[in-house]
N, C-alpha and C positions, 0 to 999 in steps of 0.2 A: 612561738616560731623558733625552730632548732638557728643557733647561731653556728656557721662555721668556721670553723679551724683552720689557721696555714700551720702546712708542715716545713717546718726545718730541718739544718743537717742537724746532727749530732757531733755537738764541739764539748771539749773538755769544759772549755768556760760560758759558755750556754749552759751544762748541763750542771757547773758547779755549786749553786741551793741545794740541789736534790742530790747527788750523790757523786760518785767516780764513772768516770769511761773510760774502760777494760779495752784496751788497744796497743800496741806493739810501740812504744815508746821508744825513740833512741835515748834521749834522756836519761833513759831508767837502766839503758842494757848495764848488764855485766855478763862475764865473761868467765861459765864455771866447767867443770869435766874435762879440764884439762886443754881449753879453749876451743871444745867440740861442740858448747852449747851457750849461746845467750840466753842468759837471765832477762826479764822485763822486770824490774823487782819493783814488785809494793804500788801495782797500780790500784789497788784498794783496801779498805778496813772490812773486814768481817768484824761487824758487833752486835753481840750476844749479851742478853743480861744472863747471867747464868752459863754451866755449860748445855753445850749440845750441838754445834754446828755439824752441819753435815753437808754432803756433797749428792746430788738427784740429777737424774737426763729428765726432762720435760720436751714431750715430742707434740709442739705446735699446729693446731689445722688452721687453717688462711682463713680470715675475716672475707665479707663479702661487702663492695664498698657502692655508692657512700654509707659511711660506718658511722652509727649513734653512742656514743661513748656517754651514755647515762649514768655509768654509776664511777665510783673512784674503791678503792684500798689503800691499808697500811696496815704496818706491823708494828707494833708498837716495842716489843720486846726483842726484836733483830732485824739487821740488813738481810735485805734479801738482793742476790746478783743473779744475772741473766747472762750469759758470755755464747754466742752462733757458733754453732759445731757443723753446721750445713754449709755454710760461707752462703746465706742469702742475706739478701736486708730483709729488714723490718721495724714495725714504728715501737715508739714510747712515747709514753701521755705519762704526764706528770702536773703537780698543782700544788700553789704554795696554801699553808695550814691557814684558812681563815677562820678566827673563832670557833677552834673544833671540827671544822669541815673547811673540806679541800673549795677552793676557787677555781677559777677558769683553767682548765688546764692546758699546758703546753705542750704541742706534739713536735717531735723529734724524727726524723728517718736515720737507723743507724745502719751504715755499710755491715756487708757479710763478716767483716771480718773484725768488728768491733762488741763490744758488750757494755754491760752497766748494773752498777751495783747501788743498789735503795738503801739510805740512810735507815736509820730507824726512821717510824712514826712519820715517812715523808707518804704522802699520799702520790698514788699511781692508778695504773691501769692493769687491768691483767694484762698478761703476754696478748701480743700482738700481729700475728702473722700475716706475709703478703705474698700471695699467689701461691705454694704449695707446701704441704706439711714440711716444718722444720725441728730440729733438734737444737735443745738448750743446753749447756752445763750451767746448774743451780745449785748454787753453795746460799743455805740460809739455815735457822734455828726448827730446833724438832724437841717441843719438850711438852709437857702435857697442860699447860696453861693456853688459853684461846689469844694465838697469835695475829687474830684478824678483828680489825675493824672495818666496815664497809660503809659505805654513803651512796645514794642514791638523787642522782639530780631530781628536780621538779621536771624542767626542761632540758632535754640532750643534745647535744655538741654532735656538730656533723664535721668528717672530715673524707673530704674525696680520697679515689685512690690513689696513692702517690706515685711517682713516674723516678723508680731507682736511679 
């Protein structure tokens, strides 16, 4: 029997195991161009074994819910970040590394106007879109070694559709 999922927001320190939330920090601003533009500086690591990092749009089509999140991903050899160029929400599933394979994982709602960036080797979800195609900016590794491991529940994880 599929077990369900609550969704949460999307907090820096919720999301902190798994990786960085890419959001407009005062924290961080500074203040460059001649005081025409704040900086957010250094809301995350791009890491790369090797070079290669590159910068991709990833143009998102909407899940149909309730949504069976059966299988998981990771990259073993780079982060991979996710940053909303539509200004919609959407989810993130994420899962701490159990013995080589992902466990229960955690669903996240991130406002439109926030992003997230995948440690290495943390186990996730694909992109996850709600209610109409959206656009990504994806900064992650492009080198010729198979940057993907995938896992496959036995049993899949429902998660209703969330209410922005």
């Amino acid at each position: 029997m599929p077990q369900h999922l609550l969704i949460q927001p999307l907090t820096k320190a919720a999301f902190a195991p798994f990786g960085d939330v890419i959001e407009a920090d005062p924290a961080t601003v500074r203040l460059i161009n001649n005081g025409t533009t704040e900086r957010f500086h250094r809301l995350g690591t791009v890491e790369t074994e090797g070079e290669g990092a590159i910068i991709s749009l990833f143009r998102g089509q909407p899940r149909q819910f309730p949504y069976a999140i059966d299988m998981m991903e990771r990259h073993p050899f780079g982060s991979q970040s996710f940053t909303a160029l539509s200004g919609r929400p959407f989810l993130v599933a994420v899962a701490e590394d159990v013995g080589s394979r992902p466990g229960e994982p955690k669903i996240f709602l991130a406002r439109g106007d926030q992003g997230v960036n995948y440690r290495r080797n943390v186990w996730h979800h694909p992109l996850m879109v709600i209610g109409s195609p959206s656009d990504f900016l994806v900064v992650d590794r492009d080198r010729p070694e198979n940057n993907l491991e995938e896992f496959f529940y036995d049993t899949p994880y429902l998660i209703s559709e969330p209410i922005p």
